[in-house]
N, C-alpha and C positions, 0 to 999 in steps of 0.2 A: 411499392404501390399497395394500397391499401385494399381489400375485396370493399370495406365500407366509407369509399372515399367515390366523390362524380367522377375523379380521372379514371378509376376502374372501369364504370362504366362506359367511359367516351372508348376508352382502350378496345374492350369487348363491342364496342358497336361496329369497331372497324376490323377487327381483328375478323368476328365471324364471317362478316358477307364475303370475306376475301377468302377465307378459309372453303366455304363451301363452293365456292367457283373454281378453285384449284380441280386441277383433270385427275390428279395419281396419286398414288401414295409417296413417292418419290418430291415430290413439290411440297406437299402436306404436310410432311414432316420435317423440310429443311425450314417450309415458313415458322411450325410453331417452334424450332429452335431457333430462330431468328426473333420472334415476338417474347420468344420466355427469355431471352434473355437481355430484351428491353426492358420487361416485365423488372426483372431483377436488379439490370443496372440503373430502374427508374432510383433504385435507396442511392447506391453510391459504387457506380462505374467500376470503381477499383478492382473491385471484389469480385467481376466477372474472370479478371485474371486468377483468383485462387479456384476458382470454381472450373473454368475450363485446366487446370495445371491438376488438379484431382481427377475429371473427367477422363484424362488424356493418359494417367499414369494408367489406372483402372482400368482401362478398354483397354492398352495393349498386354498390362499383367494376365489381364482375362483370358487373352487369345494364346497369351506361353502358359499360362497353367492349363488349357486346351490340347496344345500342341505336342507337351512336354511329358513324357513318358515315367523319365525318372522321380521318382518319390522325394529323393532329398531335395532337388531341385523346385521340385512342386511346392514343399514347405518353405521354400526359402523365399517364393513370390507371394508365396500366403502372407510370410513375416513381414516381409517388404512394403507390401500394400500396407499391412496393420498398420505399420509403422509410420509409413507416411501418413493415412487420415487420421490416428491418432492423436499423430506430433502434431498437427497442425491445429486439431480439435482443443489439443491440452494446452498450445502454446495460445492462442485465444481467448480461450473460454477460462480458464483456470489458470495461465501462469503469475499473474497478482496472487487468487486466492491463494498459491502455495507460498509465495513471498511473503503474503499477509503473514501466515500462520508459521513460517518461519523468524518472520520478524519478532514475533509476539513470543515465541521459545528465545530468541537470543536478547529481550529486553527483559529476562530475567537475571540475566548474566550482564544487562548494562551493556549489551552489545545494541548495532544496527546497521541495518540493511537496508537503507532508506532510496540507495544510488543504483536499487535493484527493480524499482518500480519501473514500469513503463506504462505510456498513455495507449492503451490496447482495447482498439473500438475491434466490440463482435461483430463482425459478419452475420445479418437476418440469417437463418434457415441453416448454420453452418451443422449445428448437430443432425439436423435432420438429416440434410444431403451427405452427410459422413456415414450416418447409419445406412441409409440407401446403399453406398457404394460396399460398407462393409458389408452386407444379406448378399449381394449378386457376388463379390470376391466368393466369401465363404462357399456358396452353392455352387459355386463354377470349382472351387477345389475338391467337394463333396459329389460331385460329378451329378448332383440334382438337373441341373439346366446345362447347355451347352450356350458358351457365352457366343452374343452376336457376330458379325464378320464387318457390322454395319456400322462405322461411326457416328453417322445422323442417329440412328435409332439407338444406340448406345446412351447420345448425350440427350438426346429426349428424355431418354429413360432418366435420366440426371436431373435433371432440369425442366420438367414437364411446368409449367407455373401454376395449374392450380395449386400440386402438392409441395412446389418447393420448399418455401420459408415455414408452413408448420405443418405437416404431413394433409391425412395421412399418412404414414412411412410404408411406401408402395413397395412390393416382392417384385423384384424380376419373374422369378415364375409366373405372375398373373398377368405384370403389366407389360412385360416387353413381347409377349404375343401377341399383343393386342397393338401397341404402338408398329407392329413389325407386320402388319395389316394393312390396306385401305380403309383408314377412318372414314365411316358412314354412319354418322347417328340415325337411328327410327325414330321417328314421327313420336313413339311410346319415350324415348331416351329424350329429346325436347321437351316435353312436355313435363316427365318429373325435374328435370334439371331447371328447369324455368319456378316449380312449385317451391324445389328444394334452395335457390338463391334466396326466392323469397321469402319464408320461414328461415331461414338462415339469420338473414338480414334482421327478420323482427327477434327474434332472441338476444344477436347480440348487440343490436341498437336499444332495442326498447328495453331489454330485462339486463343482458349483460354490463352496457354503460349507465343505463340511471341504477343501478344495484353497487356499479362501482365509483360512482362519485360520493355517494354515503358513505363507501368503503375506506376510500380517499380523506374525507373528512374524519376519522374516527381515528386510523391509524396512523395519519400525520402529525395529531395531537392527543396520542394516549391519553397522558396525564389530565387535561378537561374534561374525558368522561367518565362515566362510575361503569361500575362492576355491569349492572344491564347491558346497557350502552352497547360494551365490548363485545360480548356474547350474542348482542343482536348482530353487533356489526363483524363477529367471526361467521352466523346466519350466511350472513349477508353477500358475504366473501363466496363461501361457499355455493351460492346459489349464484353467482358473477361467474369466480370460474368454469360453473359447467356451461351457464347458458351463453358465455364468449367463445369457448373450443368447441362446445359443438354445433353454435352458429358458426362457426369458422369452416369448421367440417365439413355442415348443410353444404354452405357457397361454393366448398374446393369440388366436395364430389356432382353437386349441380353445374357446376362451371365445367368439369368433365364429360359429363354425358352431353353437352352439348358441340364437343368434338368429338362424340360416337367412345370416349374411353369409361370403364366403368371404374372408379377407386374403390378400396375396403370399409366397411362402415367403422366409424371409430369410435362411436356412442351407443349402448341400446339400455338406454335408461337406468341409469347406474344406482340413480338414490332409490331406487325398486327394489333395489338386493338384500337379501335375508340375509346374508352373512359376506364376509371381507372378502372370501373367495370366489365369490357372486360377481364381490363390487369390482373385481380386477377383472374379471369376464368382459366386464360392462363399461369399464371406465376404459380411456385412451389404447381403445384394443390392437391398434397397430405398434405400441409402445408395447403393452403389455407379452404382446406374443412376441414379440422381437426379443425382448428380453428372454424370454423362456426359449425362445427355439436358439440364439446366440450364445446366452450366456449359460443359466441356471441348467440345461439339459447338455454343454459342452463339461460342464461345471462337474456332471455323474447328475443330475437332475437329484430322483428318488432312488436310486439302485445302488448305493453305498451306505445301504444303513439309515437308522434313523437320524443318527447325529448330525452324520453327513448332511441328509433332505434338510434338516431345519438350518444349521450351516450354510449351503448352498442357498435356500430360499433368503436368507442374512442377507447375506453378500450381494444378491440378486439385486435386491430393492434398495439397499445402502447406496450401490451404482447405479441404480434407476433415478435415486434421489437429487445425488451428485449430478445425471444428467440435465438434471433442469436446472442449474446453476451453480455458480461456483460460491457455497456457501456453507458453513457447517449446519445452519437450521437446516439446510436440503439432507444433509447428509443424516441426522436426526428424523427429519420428514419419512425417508426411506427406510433408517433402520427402524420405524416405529411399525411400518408396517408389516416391515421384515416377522418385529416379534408378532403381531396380529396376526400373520396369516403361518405361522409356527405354531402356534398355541390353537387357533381352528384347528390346523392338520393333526396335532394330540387329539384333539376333542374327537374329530374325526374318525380318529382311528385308519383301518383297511375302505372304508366309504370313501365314497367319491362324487364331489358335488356335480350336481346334472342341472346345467343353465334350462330351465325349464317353465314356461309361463306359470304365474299363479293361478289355479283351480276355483281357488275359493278363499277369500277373507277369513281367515280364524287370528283367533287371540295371538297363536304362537307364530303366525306371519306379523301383525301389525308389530309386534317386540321383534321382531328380528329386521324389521323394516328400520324400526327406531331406534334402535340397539346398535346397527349399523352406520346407518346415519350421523350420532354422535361419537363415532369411535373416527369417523370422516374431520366434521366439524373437528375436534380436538387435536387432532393430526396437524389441519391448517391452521393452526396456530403456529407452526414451524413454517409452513409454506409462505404464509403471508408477511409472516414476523421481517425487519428491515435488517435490524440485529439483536445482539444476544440481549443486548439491556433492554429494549423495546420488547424482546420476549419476558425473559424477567417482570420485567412490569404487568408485563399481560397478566401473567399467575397469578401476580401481585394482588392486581386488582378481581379476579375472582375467585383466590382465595379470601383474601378481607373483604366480603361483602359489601356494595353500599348500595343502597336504594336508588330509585330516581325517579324524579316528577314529571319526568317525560317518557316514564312507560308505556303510558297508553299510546303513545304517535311509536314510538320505536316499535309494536308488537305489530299494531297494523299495517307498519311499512313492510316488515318483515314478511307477516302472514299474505299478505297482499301477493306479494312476487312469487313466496310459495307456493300461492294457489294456482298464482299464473303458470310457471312452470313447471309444477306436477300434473295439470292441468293436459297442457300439450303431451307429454310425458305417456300422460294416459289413455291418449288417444291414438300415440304411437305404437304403446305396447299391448295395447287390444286389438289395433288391425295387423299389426308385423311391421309395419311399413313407414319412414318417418315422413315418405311423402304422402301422408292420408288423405290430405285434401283430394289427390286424383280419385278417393273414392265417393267423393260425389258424383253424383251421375247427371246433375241437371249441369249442362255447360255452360249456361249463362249464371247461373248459379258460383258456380265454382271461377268463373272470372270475375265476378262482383269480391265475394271473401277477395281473392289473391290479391287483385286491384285496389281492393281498400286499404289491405295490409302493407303493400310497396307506396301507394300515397300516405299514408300516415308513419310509415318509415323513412320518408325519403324528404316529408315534412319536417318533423325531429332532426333528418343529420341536419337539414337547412341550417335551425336555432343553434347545435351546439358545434362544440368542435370537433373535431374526427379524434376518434379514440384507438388506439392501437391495440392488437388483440394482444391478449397477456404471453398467450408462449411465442407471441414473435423473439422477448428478450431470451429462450433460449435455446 
């Protein structure tokens, strides 16, 4: 089920009233695990069975690495859990690509592996809710959290539907106390979750999907455009993906405070960043911390050296890359960043970047704004790219330069969206807040804006067809 589709809506009109008429927290909780996981089987039923078969391992590994005193023992439900949402993760998501790339070594030898392929549909949200359940193993073995006793509130915690299928990727530490409460939204939690749907909604209808039918058109038929063209329409990409995930975002955590839960913010305005270091601050920061607090600091983090940190930061982001699909452009996507943000930490030195508002406009912010920005852009040329030849080509074409006569409409389509969403951007990151609109003060006021923006959003989806956010595929 889509957040930018009318059955979401019809869902949520019925879902709520019923929700806040509920007496307990007892009722409250078994309904939203009853409705998330309509929510869920609205894609494809099946898949509710792998989802509760994870759920069900997880909750009772939880309670023996709880209960269980012995160390080797402890490790061996640590391994066990791994093991299972791994296997299941790798056998999904990746078992082709390994086939692929095995096929392609033994069709140098004249060999094939043809009767090794299988038809292997992903599962929506499968990494996400894998990562979920790895953070709550992990912590409950780190004796961080003591895991639940509660199976409702466990597969809540699983299965919550705003975050499922694309995060944010929720901490048990945050969110299972909260689930593990009497859900009571304030009057204050309505009101931005209501702001934050809608701003959600206009991002990724208005700016995310008309930025990615351009996108669409361009890189379906490389070869019909010139060197501009591609470079508008890598622009173009780039300003798609942010304003689709973090319109996604807006909805999931608007969509939560309207059952009293608060999620992590996943955006704070990324193309703003001075440097790569900034930008992973800013950019999908439920991703990003997970990786650093799971992997890259299990890894020895900074504390082995320098070799080591740049090493470990590698690897970090080559399997950061890898997570968004099973593809070697992904896997190139990561290591590129990998070296990006190794060659900052040289530059760096013993300093230490401090996510910090800008002050003030000077020359060596706007370069570092721009600086970053296109070391973004270039990256996504791996993310976007279909395949290796379709990247090839890309270079192709802007390393051999060619003109075009439709400059001028490709810079204004460009600039145009830029403006729009540095625009919002910048209204976010001058108040703190991405639901600013609350701070208007005139109430009629502020329901005229909100109302315009959901009717002229809602007008749009009418004309086109529902577009699917980008990291649903992975």
């Amino acid at each position: 089920m889509l957040f930018n589709s009318f059955i979401f809506f019809i869902f949520l009109g019925v879902v709520l009233p019923i929700f806040y008429m509920l007496p307990n927290k007892k009722t409250k909780n078994i309904f939203l695990l009853v409705v998330s996981y309509i929510f869920y089987g609205y894609w494809d039923w099946r898949f509710c069975l792998l989802l509760t078969t994870t759920t069900l391992i997880d909750y009772f590994v939880g309670r023996q690495l709880f209960t269980t005193t012995n160390d080797v023992k402890r490790k061996r439900l640590l391994i066990f859990s791994l093991i299972v949402n791994l296997s299941i993760l790798g056998f999904f998501k990746y078992f082709n690509f390994f086939v692929e790339s095995f096929e392609d070594m033994c069709s140098v030898f004249g060999g094939s592996v043809d009767f090794l392929h299988l038809n292997i549909i992903l599962p929506v949200g499968l990494s996400f809710y894998t990562f979920h359940n790895i953070s709550y193993i992990v912590d409950v073995y780190n004796k961080k959290i003591e895991p639940t006793d509660n199976i409702v509130d466990f597969g809540l915690f699983v299965v919550f539907f705003p975050q499922l299928v694309a995060g944010p990727l929720g901490r048990a530490t945050t969110l299972l106390p909260q689930i593990s409460r009497d859900l009571k939204p304030t009057s204050l939690q309505i009101q931005q979750g209501i702001v934050l749907i809608i701003s959600g909604l206009f991002r990724k209808v208005m700016i995310g999907d008309t930025t990615g039918r351009f996108v669409d058109y361009i890189f379906s038929d490389l070869g019909n455009y010139k060197s501009f063209e591609i470079l508008c329409g890598l622009v173009l990409f780039t300003i798609q993906i942010y304003a689709d995930f973090s319109g996604y975002s807006h909805v999931a955590r608007g969509t939560s405070k309207l059952f009293g839960v608060e999620l992590m913010k996943n955006f704070e305005q990324p193309y703003l960043s001075r440097n790569i270091t900034e930008f992973w601050s800013r950019w999908h920061i439920s991703l990003s911390t997970w990786l650093r607090d799971y992997l890259y600091i299990p890894l020895g983090g900074n504390k082995k050296g320098k070799v080591r940190t740049y090493f470990n930061l590698f690897l970090t982001m080559v399997l950061g890359g890898l997570w968004h699909g099973a593809s070697w452009n992904f896997v190139i996507y990561g290591g590129l960043h990998g070296i990006y943000l190794s060659i900052h930490k040289i530059i760096l030195g013993k300093k230490h970047v401090v996510r910090e508002k800008i002050q003030k406009i000077n020359f060596a912010t706007i370069i570092g704004i721009l600086f970053t920005f296109i070391l973004v852009i270039f990256s996504r040329i791996f993310f976007r790219s279909t395949s290796w030849d379709s990247t090839q080509l890309i270079f192709s074409k802007l390393i051999h330069w060619e003109s075009s006569e439709n400059a001028a409409w490709f810079i204004y389509t460009t600039l145009t969206y830029l403006v729009i969403l540095f625009a919002l951007d910048i209204m976010e990151y001058t108040t703190g807040k991405h639901a600013f609109l609350m701070e208007v003060k005139s109430k009629p006021f502020r329901f005229g804006i909100l109302a315009g923006l959901f009717v002229f959003t809602l007008f749009f989806m009418f004309q086109i067809k529902t577009t699917p956010f980008v990291y649903f595929k992975f």
